[in-house]
LUMPAMI-871409 format. One line per 3 residues: number of its first residue (from 1); their letters; for each residue x, y, z of N, C-alpha, C. Coordinates in nm, 2 decimals, m for minus. Layout:
<lumfis>
NUM = a = X Y Z X Y Z X Y Z | ...
</lumfis>
This chain:
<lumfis>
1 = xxx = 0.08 m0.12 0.00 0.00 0.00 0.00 0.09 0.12 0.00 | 0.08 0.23 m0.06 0.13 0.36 m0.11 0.01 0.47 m0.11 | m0.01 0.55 0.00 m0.07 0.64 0.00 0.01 0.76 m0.03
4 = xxx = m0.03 0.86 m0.13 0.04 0.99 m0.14 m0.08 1.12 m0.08 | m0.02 1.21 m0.04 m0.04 1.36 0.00 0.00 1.46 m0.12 | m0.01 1.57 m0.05 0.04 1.70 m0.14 0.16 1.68 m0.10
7 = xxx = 0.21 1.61 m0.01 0.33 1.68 0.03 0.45 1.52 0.08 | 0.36 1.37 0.11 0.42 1.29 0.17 0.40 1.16 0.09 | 0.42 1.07 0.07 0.42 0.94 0.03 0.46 0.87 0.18
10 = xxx = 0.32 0.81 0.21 0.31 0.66 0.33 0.30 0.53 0.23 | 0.42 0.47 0.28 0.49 0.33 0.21 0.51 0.27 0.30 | 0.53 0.10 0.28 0.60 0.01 0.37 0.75 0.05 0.40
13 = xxx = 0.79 m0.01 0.50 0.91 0.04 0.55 1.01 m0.06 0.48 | 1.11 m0.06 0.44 1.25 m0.09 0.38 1.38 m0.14 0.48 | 1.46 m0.23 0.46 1.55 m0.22 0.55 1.66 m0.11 0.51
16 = xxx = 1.64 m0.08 0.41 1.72 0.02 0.39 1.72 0.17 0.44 | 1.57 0.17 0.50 1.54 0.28 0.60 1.61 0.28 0.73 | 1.65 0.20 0.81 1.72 0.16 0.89 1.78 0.30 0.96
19 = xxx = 1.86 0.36 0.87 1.91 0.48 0.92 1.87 0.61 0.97 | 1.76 0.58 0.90 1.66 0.74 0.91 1.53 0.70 1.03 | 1.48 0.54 0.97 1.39 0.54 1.13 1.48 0.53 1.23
22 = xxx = 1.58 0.53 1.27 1.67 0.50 1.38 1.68 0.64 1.43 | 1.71 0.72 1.35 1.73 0.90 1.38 1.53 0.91 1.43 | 1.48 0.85 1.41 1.31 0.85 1.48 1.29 0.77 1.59
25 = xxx = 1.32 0.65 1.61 1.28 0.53 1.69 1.43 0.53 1.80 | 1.54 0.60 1.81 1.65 0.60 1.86 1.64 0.74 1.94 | 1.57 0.84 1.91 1.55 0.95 1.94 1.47 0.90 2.11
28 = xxx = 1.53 0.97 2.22 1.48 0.92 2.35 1.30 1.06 2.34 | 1.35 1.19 2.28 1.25 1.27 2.24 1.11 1.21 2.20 | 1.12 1.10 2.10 1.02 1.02 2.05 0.97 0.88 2.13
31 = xxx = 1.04 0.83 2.19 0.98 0.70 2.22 0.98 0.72 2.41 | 0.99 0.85 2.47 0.95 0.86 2.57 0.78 0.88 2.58 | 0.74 0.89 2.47 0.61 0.92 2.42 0.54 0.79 2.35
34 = xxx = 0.60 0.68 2.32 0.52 0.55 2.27 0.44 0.49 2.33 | 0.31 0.46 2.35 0.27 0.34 2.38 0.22 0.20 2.27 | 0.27 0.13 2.32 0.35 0.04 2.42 0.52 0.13 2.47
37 = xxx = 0.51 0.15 2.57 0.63 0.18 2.59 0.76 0.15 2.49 | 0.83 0.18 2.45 0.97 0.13 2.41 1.09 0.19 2.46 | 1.18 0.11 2.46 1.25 0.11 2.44 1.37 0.22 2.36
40 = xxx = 1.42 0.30 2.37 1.50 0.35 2.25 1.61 0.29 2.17 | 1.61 0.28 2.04 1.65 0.19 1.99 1.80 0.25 1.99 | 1.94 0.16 1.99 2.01 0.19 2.03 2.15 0.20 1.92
43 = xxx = 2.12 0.14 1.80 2.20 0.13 1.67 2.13 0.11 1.54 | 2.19 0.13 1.43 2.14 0.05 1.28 2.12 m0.09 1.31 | 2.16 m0.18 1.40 2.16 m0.31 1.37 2.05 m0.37 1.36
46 = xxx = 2.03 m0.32 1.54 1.90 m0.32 1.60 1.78 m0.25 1.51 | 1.80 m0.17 1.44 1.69 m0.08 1.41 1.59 m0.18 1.26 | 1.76 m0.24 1.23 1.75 m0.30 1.08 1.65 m0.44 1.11
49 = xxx = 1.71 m0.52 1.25 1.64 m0.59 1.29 1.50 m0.59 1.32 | 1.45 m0.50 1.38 1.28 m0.37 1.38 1.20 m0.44 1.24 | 1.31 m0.35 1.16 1.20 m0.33 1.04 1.21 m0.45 0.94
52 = xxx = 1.31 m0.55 1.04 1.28 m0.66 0.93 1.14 m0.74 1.00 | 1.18 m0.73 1.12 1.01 m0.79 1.21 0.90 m0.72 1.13 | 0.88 m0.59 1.12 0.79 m0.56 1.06 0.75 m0.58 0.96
55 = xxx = 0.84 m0.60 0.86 0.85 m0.64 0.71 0.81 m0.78 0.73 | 0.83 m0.85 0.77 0.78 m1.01 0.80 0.64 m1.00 0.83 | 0.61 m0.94 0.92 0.46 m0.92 0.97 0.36 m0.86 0.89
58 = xxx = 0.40 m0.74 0.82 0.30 m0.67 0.75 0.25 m0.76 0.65 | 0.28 m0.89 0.57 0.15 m0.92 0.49 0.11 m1.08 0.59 | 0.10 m1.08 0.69 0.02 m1.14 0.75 m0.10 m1.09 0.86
61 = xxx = m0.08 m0.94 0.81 m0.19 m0.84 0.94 m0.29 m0.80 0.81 | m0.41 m0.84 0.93 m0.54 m0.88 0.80 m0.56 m0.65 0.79 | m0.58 m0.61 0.63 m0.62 m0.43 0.66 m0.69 m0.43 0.79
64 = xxx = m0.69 m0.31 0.80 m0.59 m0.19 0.78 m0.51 m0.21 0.84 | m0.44 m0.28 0.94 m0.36 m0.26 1.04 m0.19 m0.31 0.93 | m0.09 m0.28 1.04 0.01 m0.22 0.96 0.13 m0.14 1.02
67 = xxx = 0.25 m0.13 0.97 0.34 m0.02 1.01 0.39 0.03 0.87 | 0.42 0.18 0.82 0.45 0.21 0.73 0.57 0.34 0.75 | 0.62 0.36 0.62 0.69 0.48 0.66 0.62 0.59 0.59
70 = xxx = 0.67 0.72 0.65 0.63 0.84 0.59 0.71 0.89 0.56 | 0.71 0.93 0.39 0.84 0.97 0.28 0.81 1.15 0.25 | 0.87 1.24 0.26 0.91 1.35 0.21 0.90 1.31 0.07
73 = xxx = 0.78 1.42 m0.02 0.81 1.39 m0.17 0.96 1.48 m0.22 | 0.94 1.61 m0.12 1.02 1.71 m0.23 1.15 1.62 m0.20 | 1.21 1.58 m0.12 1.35 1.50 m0.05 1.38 1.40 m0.07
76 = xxx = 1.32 1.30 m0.06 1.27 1.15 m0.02 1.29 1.13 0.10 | 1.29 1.22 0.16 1.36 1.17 0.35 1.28 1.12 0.41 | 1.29 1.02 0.50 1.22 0.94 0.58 1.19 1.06 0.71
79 = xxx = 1.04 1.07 0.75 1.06 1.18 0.86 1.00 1.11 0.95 | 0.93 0.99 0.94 0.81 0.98 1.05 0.71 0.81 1.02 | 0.69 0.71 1.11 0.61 0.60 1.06 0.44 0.62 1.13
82 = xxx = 0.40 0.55 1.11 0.25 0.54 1.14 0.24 0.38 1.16 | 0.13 0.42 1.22 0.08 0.20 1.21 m0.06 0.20 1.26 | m0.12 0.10 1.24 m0.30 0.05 1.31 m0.24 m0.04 1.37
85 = xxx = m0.30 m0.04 1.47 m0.28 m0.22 1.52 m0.38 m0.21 1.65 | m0.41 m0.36 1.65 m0.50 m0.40 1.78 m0.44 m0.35 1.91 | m0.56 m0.28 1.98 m0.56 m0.24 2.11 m0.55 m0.36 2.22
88 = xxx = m0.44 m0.35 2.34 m0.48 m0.44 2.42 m0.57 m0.44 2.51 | m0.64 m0.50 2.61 m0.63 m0.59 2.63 m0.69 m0.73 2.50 | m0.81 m0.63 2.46 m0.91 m0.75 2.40 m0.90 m0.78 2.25
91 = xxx = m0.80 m0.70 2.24 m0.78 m0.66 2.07 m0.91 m0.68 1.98 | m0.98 m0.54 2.01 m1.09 m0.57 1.96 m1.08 m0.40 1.88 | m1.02 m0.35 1.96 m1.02 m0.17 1.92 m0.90 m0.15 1.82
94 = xxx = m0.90 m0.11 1.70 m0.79 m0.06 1.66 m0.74 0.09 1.68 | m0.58 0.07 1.67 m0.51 0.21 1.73 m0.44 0.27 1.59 | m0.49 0.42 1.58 m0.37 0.47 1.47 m0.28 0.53 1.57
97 = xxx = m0.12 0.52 1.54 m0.03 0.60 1.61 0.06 0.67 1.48 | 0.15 0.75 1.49 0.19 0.84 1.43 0.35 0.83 1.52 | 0.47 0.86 1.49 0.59 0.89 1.53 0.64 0.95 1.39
100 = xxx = 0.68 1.07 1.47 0.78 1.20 1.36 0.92 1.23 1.45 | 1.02 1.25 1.36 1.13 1.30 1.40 1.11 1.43 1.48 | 1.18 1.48 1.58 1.17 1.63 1.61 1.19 1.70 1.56
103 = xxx = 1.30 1.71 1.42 1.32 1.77 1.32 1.18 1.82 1.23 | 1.11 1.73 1.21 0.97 1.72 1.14 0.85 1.79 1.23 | 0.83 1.83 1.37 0.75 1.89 1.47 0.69 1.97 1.37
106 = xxx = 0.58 1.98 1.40 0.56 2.16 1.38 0.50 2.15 1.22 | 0.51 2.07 1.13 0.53 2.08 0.99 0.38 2.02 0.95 | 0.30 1.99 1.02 0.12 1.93 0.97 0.19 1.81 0.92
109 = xxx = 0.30 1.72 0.91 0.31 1.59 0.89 0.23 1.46 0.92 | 0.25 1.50 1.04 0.10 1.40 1.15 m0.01 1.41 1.07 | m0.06 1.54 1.12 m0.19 1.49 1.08 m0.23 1.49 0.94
112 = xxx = m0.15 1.49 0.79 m0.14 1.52 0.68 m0.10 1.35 0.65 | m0.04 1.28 0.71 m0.02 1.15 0.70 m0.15 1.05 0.73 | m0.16 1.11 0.87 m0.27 1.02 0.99 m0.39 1.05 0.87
115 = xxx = m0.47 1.12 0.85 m0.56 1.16 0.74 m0.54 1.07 0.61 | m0.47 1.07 0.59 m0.45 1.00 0.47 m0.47 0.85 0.50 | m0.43 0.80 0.62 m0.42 0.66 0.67 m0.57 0.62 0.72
118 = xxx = m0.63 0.75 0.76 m0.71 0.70 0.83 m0.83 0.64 0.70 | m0.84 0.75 0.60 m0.98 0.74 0.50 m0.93 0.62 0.42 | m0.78 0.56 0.41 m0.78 0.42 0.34 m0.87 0.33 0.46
121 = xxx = m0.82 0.32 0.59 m0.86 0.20 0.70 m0.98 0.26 0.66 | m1.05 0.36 0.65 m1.26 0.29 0.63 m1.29 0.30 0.54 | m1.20 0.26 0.44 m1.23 0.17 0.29 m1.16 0.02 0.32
124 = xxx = m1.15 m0.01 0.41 m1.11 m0.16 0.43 m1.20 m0.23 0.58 | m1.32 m0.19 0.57 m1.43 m0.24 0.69 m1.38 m0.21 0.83 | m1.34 m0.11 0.82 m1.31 m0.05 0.96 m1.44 0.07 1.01
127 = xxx = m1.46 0.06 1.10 m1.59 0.16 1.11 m1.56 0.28 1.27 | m1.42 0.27 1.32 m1.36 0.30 1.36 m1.23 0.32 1.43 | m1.14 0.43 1.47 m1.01 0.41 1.48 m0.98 0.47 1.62
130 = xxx = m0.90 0.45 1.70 m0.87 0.50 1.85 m0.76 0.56 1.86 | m0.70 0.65 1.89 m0.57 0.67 1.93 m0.58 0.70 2.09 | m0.47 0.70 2.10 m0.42 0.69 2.24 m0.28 0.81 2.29
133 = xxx = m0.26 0.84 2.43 m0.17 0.95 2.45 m0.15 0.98 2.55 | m0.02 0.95 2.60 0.01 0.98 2.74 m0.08 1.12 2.79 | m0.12 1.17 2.90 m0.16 1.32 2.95 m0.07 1.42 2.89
136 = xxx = 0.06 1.42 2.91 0.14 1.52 2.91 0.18 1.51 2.78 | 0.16 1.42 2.71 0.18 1.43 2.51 0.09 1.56 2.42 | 0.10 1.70 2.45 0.05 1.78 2.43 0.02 1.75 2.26
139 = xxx = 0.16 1.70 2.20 0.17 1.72 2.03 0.05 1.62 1.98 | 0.07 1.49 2.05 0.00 1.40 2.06 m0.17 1.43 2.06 | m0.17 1.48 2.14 m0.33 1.53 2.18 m0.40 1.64 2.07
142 = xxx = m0.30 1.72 2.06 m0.33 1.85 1.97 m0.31 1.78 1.80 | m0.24 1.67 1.74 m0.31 1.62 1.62 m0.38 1.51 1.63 | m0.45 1.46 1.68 m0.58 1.38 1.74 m0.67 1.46 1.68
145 = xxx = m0.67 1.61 1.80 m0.77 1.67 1.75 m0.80 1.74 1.61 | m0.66 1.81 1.57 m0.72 1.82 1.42 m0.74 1.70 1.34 | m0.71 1.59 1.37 m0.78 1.50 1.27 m0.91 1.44 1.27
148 = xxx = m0.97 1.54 1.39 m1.11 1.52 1.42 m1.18 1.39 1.52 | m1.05 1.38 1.59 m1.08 1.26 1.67 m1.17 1.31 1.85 | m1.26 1.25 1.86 m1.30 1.30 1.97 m1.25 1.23 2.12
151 = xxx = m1.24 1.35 2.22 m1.20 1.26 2.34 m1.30 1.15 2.38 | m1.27 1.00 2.40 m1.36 0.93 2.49 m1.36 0.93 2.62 | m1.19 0.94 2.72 m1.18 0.94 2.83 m1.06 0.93 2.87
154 = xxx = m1.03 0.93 2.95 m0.87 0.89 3.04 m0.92 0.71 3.11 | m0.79 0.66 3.07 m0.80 0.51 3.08 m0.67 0.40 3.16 | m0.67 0.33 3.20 m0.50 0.25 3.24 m0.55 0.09 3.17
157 = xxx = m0.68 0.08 3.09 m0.62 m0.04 3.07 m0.52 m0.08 2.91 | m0.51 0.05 2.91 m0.39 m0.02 2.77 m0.26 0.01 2.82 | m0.17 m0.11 2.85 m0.08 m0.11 2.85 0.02 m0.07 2.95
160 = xxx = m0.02 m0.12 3.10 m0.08 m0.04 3.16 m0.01 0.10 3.23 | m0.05 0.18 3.17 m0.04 0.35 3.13 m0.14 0.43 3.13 | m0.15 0.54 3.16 m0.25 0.63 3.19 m0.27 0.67 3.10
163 = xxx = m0.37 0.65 2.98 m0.38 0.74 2.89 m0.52 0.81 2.86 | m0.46 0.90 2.76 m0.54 0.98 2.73 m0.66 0.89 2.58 | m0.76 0.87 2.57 m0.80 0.80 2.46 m0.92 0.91 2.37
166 = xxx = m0.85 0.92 2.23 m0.96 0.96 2.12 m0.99 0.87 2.04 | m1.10 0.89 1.96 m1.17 0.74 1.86 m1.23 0.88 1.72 | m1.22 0.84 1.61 m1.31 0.88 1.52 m1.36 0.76 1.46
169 = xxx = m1.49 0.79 1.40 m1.56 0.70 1.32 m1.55 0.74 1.21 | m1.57 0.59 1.10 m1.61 0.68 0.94 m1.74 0.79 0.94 | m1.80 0.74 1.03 m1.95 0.84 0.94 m1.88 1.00 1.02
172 = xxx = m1.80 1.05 1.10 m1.69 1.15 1.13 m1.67 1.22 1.00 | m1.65 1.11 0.91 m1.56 1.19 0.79 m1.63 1.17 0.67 | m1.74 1.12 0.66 m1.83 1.17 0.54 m1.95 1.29 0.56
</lumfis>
């Protein structure tokens, strides 16, 4: 799957990305903010190892769910990934998440990506999507909302973390 923007191309990830999600997923900036918690990733090896798991997994995850990268058209730079995937405990909820470099803040990438990800998932029988956000993930919180996602509540059973939880539906976005 290849979704394009005015401004981004969301693709599967490459091991040859390795270097660039590592400058994302290695960043303590970025993954002090993950849920599921992570780890910060700690070299190319490791990172290369990541996206080969991923690369393994993504054609066995039934749509929408998924990890992809987000490509810079004017550049090709790798700035930022996305993914759906089942909420725990019951995996019944699916999650969009978003991770951007700090370099990339500030630039409507999130939600210019997440948008794009989202209107493919409810062309593939999704009828809605949840994200999730630590309290103090202001960036987090604030592209939720421009992507039109509504607060449902503050929660600890995912993972288990305090979070902040939004959900949009398709009928949201027709």
């Amino acid at each position: 799957m290849d979704l394009t923007t005015e401004r981004l191309v969301v693709r599967d990830w490459s091991e040859d990305d390795a270097e660039a999600a590592l400058a994302i997923y290695g960043t303590t900036d970025v993954t002090r903010w993950l849920t599921p918690a992570m780890d910060r990733v700690t070299d190319e090896a490791a990172m290369r190892s990541v996206l080969q798991a991923w690369q393994q997994a993504q054609p066995n995850l039934v749509p929408p769910r998924g990890r992809w990268a987000v490509q810079r058209k004017e550049d090709g730079k790798v700035v930022g990934g996305l993914g759906i995937h089942l909420l725990p405990p019951y995996e019944e909820d699916l999650e969009i998440s978003w991770q951007l470099h700090p370099d990339a803040w500030g630039e409507g990438y999130a939600s210019e990506a997440a948008r794009a990800l989202i209107g493919w998932a409810f062309t593939q029988d999704t009828d809605e999507l949840f994200a999730v956000a630590r309290p103090n993930n202001t960036r987090a919180i604030a592209t939720a909302k421009r992507l039109g996602m509504v607060w449902v509540g503050e929660t600890d059973k995912y993972y288990g973390l305090r979070l902040q939880v939004y959900r949009i539906r398709h009928t949201d976005t027709v």
